[in-house]
N, C-alpha and C positions, 0 to 999 in steps of 0.2 A: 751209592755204594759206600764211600766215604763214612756216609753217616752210617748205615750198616755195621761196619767196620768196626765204630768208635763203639759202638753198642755192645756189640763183641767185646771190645777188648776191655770195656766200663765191667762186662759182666751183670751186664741188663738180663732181667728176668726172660728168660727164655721165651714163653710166649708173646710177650710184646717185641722181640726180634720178628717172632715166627708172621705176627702179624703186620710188622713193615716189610720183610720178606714176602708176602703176599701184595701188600698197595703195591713196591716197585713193580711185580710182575703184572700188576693188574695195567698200572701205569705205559709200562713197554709194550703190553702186548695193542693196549689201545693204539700206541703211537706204529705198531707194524701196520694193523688195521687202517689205519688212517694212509700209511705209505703204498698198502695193497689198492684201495680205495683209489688213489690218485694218479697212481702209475698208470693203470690203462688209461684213464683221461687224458694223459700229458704224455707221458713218455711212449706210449703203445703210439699213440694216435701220430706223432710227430715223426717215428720208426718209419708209418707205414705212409705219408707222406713224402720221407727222404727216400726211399726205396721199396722194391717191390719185395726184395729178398729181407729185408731189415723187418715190414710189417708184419710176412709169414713166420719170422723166426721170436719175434713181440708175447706171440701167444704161449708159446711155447717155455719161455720164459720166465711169465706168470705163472703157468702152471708149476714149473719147479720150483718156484718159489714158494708157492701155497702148498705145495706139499712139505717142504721144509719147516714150515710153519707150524702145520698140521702134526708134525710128530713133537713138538715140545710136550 
């Protein structure tokens, strides 16, 4: 973001902002992808372990979260 920023305020050619405004998104969105990916592995599975109420509410969870995701 920082460097974004400095770009901005350098008054860097518009397109080449517009194009690290896109890596960083491309970048974040991998990293949500990766944190959807690994939550049910880890954090679901552990939920439903510690409790019966904690596992059924796991799912439910991801799902709002993937839809959160889904409207960017």
């Amino acid at each position: 973001m920082r460097g974004l920023q400095k770009m901005v305020a350098a008054d860097t050619y518009c397109p080449d902002v517009v194009v690290q405004v896109a890596s960083v998104t491309w970048a974040l969105q991998e990293v949500a992808v990766g944190l959807l990916t690994d939550h049910p592995n880890h954090c679901v599975v552990n939920a439903a372990r510690a409790s019966q109420a904690d596992g059924q509410a796991s799912p439910g969870e991801v799902a709002s979260t993937i839809r959160q995701v889904i409207r960017l």
